[in-house]
Each structure stands twice: as structure tokens, then as C-alpha cells.
C-alpha positions in Angstrom: 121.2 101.5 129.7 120.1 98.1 129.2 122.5 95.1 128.1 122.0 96.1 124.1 123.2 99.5 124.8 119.5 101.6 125.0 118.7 104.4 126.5 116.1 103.8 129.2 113.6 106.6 131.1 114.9 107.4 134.6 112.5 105.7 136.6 110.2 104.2 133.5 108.6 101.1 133.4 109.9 100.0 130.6 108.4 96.2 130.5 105.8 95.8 128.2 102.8 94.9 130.1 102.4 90.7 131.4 100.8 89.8 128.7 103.0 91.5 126.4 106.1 90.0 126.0 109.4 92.0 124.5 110.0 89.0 122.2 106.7 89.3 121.0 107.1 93.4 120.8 110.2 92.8 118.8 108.8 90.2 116.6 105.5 92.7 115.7 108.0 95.4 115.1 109.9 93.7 112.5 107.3 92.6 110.7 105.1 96.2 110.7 107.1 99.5 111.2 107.0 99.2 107.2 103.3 99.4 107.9 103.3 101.9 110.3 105.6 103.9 108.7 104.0 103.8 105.3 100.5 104.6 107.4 102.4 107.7 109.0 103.5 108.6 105.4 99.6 108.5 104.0 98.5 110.7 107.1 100.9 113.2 106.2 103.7 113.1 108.4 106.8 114.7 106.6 109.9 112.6 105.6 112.2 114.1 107.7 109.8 113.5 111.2 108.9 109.8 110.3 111.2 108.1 112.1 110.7 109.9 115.4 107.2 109.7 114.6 107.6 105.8 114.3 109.5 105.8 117.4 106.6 107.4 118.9 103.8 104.9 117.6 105.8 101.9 118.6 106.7 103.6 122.3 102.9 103.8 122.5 102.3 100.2 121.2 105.1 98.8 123.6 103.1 100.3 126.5 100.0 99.2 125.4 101.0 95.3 124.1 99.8 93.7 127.2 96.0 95.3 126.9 95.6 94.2 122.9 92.8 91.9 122.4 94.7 89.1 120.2 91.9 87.9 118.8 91.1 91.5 116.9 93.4 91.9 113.2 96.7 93.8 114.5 96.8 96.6 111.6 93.6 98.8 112.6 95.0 98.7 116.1 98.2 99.9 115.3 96.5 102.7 112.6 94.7 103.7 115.4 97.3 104.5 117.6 99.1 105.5 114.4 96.4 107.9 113.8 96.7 109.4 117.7 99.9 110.2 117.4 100.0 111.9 113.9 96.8 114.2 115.8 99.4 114.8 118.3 102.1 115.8 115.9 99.3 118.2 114.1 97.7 119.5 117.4 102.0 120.6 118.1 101.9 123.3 115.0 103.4 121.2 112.7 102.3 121.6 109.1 100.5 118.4 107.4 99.9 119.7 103.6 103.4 118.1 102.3 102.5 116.7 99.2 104.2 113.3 99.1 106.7 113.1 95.8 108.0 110.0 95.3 110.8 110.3 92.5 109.2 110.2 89.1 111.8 108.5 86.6 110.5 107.7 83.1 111.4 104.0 82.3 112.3 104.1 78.6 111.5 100.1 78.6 108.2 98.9 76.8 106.3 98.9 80.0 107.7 102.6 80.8 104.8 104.3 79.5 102.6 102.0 82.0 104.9 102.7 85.0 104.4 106.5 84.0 101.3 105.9 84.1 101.0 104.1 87.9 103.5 106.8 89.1 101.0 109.9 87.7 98.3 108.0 89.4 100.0 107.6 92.2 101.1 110.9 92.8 97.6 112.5 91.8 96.2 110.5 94.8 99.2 111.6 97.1 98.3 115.1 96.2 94.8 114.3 96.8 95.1 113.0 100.4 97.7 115.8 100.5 94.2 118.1 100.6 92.3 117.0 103.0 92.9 117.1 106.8 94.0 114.3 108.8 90.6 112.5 110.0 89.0 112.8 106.8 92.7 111.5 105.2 92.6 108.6 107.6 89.1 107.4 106.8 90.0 107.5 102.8 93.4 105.4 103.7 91.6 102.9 106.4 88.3 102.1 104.3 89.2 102.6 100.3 93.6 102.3 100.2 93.8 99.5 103.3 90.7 97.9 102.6 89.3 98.0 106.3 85.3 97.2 107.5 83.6 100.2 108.3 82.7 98.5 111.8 86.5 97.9 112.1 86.9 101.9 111.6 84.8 102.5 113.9 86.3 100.7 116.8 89.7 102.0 115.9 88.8 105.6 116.0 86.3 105.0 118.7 83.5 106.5 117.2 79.9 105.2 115.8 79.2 103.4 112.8 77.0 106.0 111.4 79.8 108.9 111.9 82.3 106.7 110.0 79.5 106.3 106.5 78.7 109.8 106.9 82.2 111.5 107.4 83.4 108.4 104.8 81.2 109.9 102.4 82.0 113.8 103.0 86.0 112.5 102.8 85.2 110.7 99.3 83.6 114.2 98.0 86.8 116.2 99.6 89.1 113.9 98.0 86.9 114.0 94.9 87.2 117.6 94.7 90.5 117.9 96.0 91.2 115.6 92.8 89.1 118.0 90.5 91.6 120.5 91.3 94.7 119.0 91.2 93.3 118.1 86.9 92.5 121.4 86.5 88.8 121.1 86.2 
């Protein structure tokens, strides 16, 4: 165990890399395992395995801290490796089609019929992503929920530009569909 009471791997290197530091490892945990766990959350990893799933991601990120290129935006990085190990967790059996329910509550307020309003919406696009599997989910979170460059997309999931437009494009008309459905129609 280390001074703070930790666990540590028999015989693991445990130091993040030189160039990594483990104030700087805290620091970036503090201010994104919201993010990642959120991310986790939209790739369909249940409730009950997201915080060993974290744990994973940010195990992987400690090891990998020293070999980040600082002068590339942190979040893709982290969705990337994000993204890895949710694969992982789906290529281990686990089921993926949870459809996310945050609690619906009606607000009787004035602006309760609005908030009704953003939690049906939200919900129908939970159930959307819910649909589809987990590389077409990811592009749909990475490029039209998180806002990221389709040449940033590509680098994080290491693949070429013109895979990430056209499976973009078949994920939109999944999701589309997947939405269809959900309505009804």
C-alpha cells in the first residue's frame, strides 16, 4: 500500500510515465471523470458497472499520461480510450441495450411543461443511442452530442477520414430510424 492507504499491483509500475506527473494525473482526474463517466454512460455502460468502468479508463489513462501529445484537446483522447474500454466490456458478454432512464418528475412550476418537454427529448435520444451498437453510438456522441471535428474522430478511433463521413452518415440513418421506432411511426 502506498502512504494514502491504496492498493498497489504486486510488482506494477505504478508511476505514470516521466512526463506524466501524478499531480498532474490527479489534477485531470478531478476535473474529467464527470466527463468520462458521462461518456461511459452515452456508450451504454450500465449504472451499476460505471464506476469500475471509470476505474478502468482512468487506470489506462494513468499508464498512458506520459505518451499524450499536450498540444492535442484532452476530451477526444480520453473518449478514445473511453471508447476502448467500453469495446472491451462488450467484447466480455456484457449486454449494452440498457436504455438510460433518468428519473422523469413533472415540475408543476410554470416552466414544468418545458422541463417535461427537455426530459421527453432527452430520454427519446437516450433510447435512440440505446439502438444502435457501440461504434455507430460513439460516432453520433463524438461528432453531433460533443461537438468534435470529423478529422479529430478520426485520430481518436484511428481510422480514415472517409470511414468516419460514411459510417457518420449510416449512424445518423440508424439513429434516425431507431428514433422512428421509438414514435411509433
Amino acid at each position: 500500500m502506498d502512504q494514502g492507504g491504496d492498493p498497489k499491483p504486486m510488482g506494477a509500475d505504478t508511476r505514470p510515465h516521466q512526463r506524466g506527473g501524478a499531480a498532474e494525473f490527479r489534477a485531470m482526474y478531478r476535473a474529467e471523470f464527470g466527463y468520462v463517466w458521462h461518456t461511459l454512460r452515452r456508450l451504454g455502460i450500465f449504472e451499476k458497472d460505471l464506476p469500475d468502468v471509470v476505474h478502468d479508463v482512468f487506470v489506462v489513462v494513468f499508464r498512458k499520461l506520459g505518451d499524450f501529445d499536450r498540444s492535442r484537446p484532452l476530451r477526444p483522447w480520453l473518449f478514445g480510450i473511453a471508447f476502448r474500454v467500453a469495446l472491451d466490456e462488450k467484447r466480455r458478454g456484457r449486454v449494452f441495450h440498457e436504455v438510460l432512464d433518468d428519473a422523469v418528475a413533472v415540475d408543476a412550476s410554470p416552466v414544468g411543461e418545458d422541463a417535461v418537454e427537455h426530459l421527453e427529448a432527452r430520454a427519446l435520444v437516450q433510447q435512440g443511442l440505446a439502438a444502435l451498437d457501440l461504434e455507430r453510438r460513439a460516432l453520433i456522441v463524438l461528432h453531433d452530442l460533443e461537438g468534435h471535428t470529423i478529422p479529430a474522430i478520426a485520430a481518436v478511433l484511428e481510422v480514415p477520414l472517409a470511414t468516419v463521413y460514411s459510417r457518420l452518415r449510416l449512424a445518423r440513418e440508424a439513429f434516425a430510424a431507431a428514433i422512428r421506432r421509438s414514435r411509433g411511426g
